[in-house]
N, C-alpha and C positions, 0 to 999 in steps of 0.2 A: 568464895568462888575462886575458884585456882586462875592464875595466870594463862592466856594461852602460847603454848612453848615454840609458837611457831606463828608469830603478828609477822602482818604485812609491813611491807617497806613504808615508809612516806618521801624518802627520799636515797639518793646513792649516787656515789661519787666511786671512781674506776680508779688504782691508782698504780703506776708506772712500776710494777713489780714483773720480775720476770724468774724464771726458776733457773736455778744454779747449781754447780756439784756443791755434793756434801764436805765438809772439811773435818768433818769425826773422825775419832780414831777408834769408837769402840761400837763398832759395824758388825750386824748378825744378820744372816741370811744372805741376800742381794743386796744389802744396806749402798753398797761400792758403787752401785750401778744406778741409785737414783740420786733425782733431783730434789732439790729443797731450794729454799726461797731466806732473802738477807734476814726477814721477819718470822724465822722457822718454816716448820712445815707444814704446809695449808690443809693444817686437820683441825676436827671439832669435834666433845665429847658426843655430841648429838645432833642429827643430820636428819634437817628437813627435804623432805624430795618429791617432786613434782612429776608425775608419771604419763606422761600425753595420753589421753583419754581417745577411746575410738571416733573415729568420725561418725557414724549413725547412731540410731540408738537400739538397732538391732545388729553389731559388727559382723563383719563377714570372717568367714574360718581363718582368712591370712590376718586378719585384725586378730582375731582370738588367739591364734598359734605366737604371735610376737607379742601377746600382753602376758601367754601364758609364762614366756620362754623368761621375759625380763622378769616378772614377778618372782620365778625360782630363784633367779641368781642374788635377787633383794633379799629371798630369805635365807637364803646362803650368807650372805655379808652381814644379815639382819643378828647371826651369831658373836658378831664383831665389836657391831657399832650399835648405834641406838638411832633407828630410824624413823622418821614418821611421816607419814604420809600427806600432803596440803594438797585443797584443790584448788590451786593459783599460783600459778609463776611468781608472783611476788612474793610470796610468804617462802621461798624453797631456796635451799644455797646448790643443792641438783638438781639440775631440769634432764628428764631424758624424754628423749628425741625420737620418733619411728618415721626414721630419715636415713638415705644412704649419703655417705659422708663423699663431701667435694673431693674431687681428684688431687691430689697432691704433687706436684714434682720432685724426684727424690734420682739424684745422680743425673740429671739430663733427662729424664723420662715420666709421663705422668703416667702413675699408680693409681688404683684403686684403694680401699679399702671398708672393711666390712662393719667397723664403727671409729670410733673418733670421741677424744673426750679434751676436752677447750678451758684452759682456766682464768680465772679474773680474779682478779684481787680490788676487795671494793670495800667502802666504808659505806656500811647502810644504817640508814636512820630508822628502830624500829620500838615503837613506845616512847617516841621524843628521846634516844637514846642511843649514840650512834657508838659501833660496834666494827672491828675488825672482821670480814669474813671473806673465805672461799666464795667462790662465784663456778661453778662447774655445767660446760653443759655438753649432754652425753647424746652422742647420736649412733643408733645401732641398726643396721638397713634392713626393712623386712626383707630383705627378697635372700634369703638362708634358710635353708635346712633346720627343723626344731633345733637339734643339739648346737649347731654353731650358733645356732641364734643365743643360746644361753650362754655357752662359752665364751661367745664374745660379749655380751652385758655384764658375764662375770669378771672380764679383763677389765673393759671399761672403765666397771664401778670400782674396781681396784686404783685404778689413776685418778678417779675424783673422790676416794676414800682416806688420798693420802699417798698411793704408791706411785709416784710417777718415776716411774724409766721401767726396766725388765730384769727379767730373769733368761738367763743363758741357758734352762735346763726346760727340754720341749716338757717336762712333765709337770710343772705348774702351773697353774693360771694366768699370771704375768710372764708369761715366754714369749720374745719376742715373736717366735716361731711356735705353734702345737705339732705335735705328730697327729697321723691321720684321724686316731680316732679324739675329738673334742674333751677339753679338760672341766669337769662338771662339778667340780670340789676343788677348795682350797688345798694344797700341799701343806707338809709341816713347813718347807720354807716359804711359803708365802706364808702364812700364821706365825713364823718368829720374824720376818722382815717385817710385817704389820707393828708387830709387839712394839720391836724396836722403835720405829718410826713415832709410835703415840708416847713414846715416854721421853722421848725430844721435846725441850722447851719453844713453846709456841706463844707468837703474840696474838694469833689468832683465838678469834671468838670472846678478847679483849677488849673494853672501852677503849675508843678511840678520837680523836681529833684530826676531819677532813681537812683536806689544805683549803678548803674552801674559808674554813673558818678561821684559819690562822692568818689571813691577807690581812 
C-alpha cells in the first residue's frame, strides 16, 4: 500500500524566518527582483493544497465563479509543479482562501487589494517525522470579475509556488501591475524565473530538527 504523499500534521513549530534579497549572481528572468530566505527558497518538489470548499452544499453562482476561476489557474501552475489536492488544512503547505485580503498601509495610506499570499516557515511533524516546509496561505477576494479572479490566483499562487517579489513587465503574471486586459498564462519570463528559482539549493522539504527539541 503506497504511502500517503500528503499525512496530516501532528505537530508544528513556526520558525523566525523572514525573506531576503537574493545574493546570486546567475539570475534569469526577474530572478533580481525576488526574495529568498537564509534556508533557500521556500520551494517543494510537490505541493499539497487545500482549496476552501463552498459553504452549502448546493453553492451559489459567486461560489462556483471563484471555484471555477482558482481551479484554472491550479491547472495552469499544475504544468509546473506537482500538485495535490487534500481535504484538510492540516495535511496542505497551501491553503487558499475565498477572502478579501485586510487593508494594508502602504506610504501613509490604506490600500486595498484583490488577493494576498502570507508565508510561514514551519517544522511539521508528519508520520513521527519532522520536516522543513513552506507554510503559504493565499487569499483571493470573490468580489472580481471571472478574468481577474484568475489572474489574480494565477499571481498569487506564483508567490506561494516559490516566486516572491514581481516582475516589471505589465505582460506577465507576476507584474507588479497588469495592463487592462487580465494575464491568464504564464509568460516565457515567468517560466525561466520559475526554472531558475527551483534549481536553487533548498533546505526546504528537508528533515529537520525544531528548536523545540534542541532545549
Amino acid at each position: 500500500m503506497a504511502l500517503d504523499p500528503c499525512p496530516p500534521q501532528q505537530h508544528i513549530e513556526i520558525r523566525q524566518v523572514s525573506l531576503e534579497g537574493s545574493s546570486s549572481s546567475d539570475l534569469r528572468g526577474y530572478g533580481s527582483s525576488l526574495a529568498t530566505t537564509a534556508l533557500g527558497p521556500p520551494v517543494l518538489p510537490q505541493w499539497c493544497v487545500w482549496l476552501e470548499p463552498p459553504r452549502a452544499e448546493e453553492p451559489d453562482r459567486w461560489e462556483q465563479r471563484w471555484h471555477t476561476a482558482v481551479t484554472a489557474a491550479l491547472e495552469t501552475w499544475s504544468q509546473q509543479v506537482q500538485i495535490r489536492f487534500v481535504p484538510s488544512p492540516d495535511r496542505a503547505q497551501v491553503l487558499i482562501r475565498r477572502q478579501r485580503p485586510p487593508r494594508r498601509q502602504i506610504s501613509g495610506s490604506w490600500r486595498a487589494s484583490n488577493g494576498r499570499s502570507q508565508l510561514q516557515v514551519v517544522d511539521v511533524k508528519r508520520r513521527d517525522q519532522w520536516r522543513l516546509e513552506p507554510r503559504v496561505d493565499v487569499m483571493v477576494s470573490p468580489e472580481l470579475r471571472a478574468p481577474v479572479l484568475q489572474a489574480t490566483a494565477l499571481h498569487e499562487l506564483g508567490h506561494a509556488f516559490g516566486l516572491w517579489g514581481h516582475s516589471p513587465e505589465p505582460t506577465d503574471a507576476m507584474a507588479v501591475h497588469q495592463r487592462q486586459s487580465p494575464v491568464l498564462k504564464l509568460s516565457t519570463r515567468d517560466l525561466s524565473t520559475f526554472s531558475w528559482v527551483m534549481q536553487q539549493q533548498t533546505r526546504f522539504g528537508m528533515p529537520s530538527e525544531p528548536a523545540r527539541s534542541m532545549r
